[in-house]
C-alpha angles and dihedrals in degrees: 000000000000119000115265128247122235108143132055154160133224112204101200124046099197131111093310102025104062086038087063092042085061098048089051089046086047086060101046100268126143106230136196114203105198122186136162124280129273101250083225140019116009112006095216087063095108100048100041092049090055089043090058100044088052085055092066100048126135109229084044113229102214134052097235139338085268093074091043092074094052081084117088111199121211138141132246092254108049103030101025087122093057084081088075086082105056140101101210131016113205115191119199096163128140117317096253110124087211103054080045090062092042096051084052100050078053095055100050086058092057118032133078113273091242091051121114125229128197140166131235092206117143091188116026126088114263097222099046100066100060095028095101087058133083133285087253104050090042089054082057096044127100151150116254101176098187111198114232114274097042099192096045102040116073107198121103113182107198109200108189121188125233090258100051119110117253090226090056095050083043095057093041086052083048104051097041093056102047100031107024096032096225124152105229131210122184113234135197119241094258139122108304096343115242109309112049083036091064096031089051089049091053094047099049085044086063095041097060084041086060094041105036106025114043109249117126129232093258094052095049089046090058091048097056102037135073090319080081111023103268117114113288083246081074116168110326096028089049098053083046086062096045098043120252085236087069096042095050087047089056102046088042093057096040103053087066092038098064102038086158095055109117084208104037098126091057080068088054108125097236121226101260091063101062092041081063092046088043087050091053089236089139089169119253097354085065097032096245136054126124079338127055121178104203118169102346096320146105110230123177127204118255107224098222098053098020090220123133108253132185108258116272124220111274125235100218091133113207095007101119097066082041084064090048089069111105095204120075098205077057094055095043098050090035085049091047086052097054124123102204140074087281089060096036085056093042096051102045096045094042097042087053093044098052085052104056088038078059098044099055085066113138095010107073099017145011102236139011088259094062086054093045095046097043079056099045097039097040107026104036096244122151092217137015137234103278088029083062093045100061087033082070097031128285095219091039092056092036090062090036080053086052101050097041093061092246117145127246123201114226091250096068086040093052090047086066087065108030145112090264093061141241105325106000128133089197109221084338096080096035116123124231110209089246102085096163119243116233096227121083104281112176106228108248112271079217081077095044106072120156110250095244085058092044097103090040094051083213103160109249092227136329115229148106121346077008125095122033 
């Protein structure tokens, strides 16, 4: 039986990092939230300002008060060493591969020589952070990409290197899933692991649908929403949410990153997206983006003339009797079907985007579960890829694959003749009773016991956001 944790370190108290430090406090950690200097005053300023601004968040990141104060602040000058104690360091510092390797330089010289390290990076490559330490360090050494909000997200991609040590990946699997209540998948060390990989892939899908093919943000919205089972925020609400800042850095790092990619422009950040950035129009952070709300209205941009414009009806044709179906698995194959623009949307985007899900096999995962579940868990969608794909008809989108042009890896072709029959994904594609919802859910305190209760079962509180 592996040693408990019950004591760590966050490296990084912006936006993610002290958002981590609370789920770990949530769970009964002690944790340590270091940050830099001020460069003048207090040096614990900056720490201490995003601490408290984390405090007042809706939906709010801890349980009580209580678990609040599970968090020590400090700063990396003053209470560096306090990392020596610890059982796991977790950094979520800049994105710069360089002041990443020096941190960790930093670190071996520092923690105990049992502690586990990981990193919170979304970009960087897992491996080259720690490459320049030790074999021991780099056995102990690991990706754990948390998805924001922590608490209410429940996707943990665990990226282990080629050098870390099986036991160590085993014990991290372990402890996510009974004390932090994540749902893990474990992730290749590739550009953007599986889940933004996939989810970055669907939204620029939408977005040269908006710019080259005619449909307008509205109707792109309605066809990737709840219609079918992703989150109502659909594309372009969604990247309002996120910043399209943020969504430009990704898609930039990533295009260099995946030269062998097939489909590597469709990742090409277009025009009208960096004349937003440029504009400082960011989406809801800056009050306008592909959204605007004047006077009472929602207004979107129109990508010609890049001008805010009431919303037009939408041609969607019989749409609205395809939304009235309470099934999804209805929705999706009455919405394939479709002759109209809706279908002729539906069809084209899925159809793409179940290729290239099948073609990163097995680049970015192992299996078609470990897609599906990065995409449930981390995303909001009802069903993943390959779920989607047998809810229309595994046979039917296989021949529409083959038409189209699209290509098609041996593996999908071998599963139409195998053992586990016509259109079956075998365990991959099993559900697991836990699809999980796209509104903020807190995961159940029930699943959040501290490590020394662990054999008890004993619940750590109960409290807001925490029984059921």
């Amino acid at each position: 039986m592996f040693k408990p944790l019950r004591t760590a370190a966050v490296l990084g108290a912006g936006v993610m990092g002290t958002q981590i430090a609370a789920h770990l406090a949530n769970a009964g950690l002690t944790v340590h939230l270091l940050e830099l200097p001020a460069k003048t005053g207090n040096k614990n300023d900056l720490v201490e300002a995003s601490f408290k601004k984390a405090l007042k968040q809706s939906p709010p990141i801890f349980f009580t008060e209580k678990t609040a104060r599970r968090v020590i602040l400090g700063n990396f000058d003053q209470h560096f060493h306090r990392v020596a104690n610890v059982d796991w360091v977790i950094e979520a510092i800049v994105e710069n591969l360089e002041v990443k390797q020096q941190l960790m330089q930093r670190l071996e010289e520092t923690i105990r020589g049992d502690a586990i390290v990981s990193t919170n990076t979304s970009g960087l490559p897992i491996h080259a952070i720690a490459q320049a330490r030790s074999n021991s360090f780099r056995k102990r050494f690991l990706g754990t990409h948390f998805f924001n909000p922590p608490r209410y997200l429940k996707l943990l991609e665990l990226i282990p290197t080629t050098q870390t040590d099986p036991d160590v990946l085993e014990r991290m699997q372990g402890f996510a899933q009974m004390h932090l209540g994540k749902g893990v998948v474990i992730a290749k060390d590739t550009p953007n692991f599986i889940a933004n990989r996939i989810g970055m892939y669907a939204t620029m899908l939408g977005m040269r649908a908006w710019t080259e093919q005619g449909y307008t943000i509205e109707e792109i919205d309605t066809l990737t929403g709840a219609l079918v089972g992703r989150p109502k925020s659909a594309t372009f609400r969604t990247a309002d949410l996120v910043g399209l800042d943020t969504l430009m850095y990704v898609a930039k790092n990533l295009y260099p990153a995946i030269s062998q990619d097939e489909s590597r422009e469709t990742f090409r950040v277009p025009d009208v997206l960096h004349k937003l950035v440029t504009a400082k129009s960011l989406g809801a952070k800056t009050g306008q983006g592909f959204y605007k709300k004047q006077d009472g209205q929602i207004l979107s941009l129109n990508p010609e003339t890049l001008a805010y414009e009431p919303a037009q009806p939408m041609k969607l044709g019989g749409i609205e009797a395809i939304g009235k179906l309470p099934e999804l698995r209805d929705r999706l194959q009455a919405l394939y079907q479709d002759p109209g623009r809706a279908g002729d949307f539906f069809r084209r985007t899925m159809l793409d985007l179940l290729g290239y899900s099948a073609r990163r096999i097995p680049e970015i995962a192992d299996n078609p579960a470990d897609i599906d579940r990065a995409m449930r868990w981390g995303f909001g969608w009802e069903l993943g890829p390959f779920e989607i794909w047998n809810a229309i008809g595994f046979e039917t989108v296989l021949a529409d694959m083959e038409a189209g042009g699209i290509s098609v890896p041996e593996w999908v072709e071998a599963r139409r003749w195998g053992d586990e029959g016509m259109g079956r994904w075998g365990d991959e594609g099993v559900k697991e009773g836990d699809i999980f919802s796209a509104s903020p859910t807190s995961i159940p305190i029930h699943l959040l016991h501290a490590t020394n209760q662990a054999a008890s079962g004993t619940p750590l509180i109960r409290g807001q956001g925490g029984s059921q």
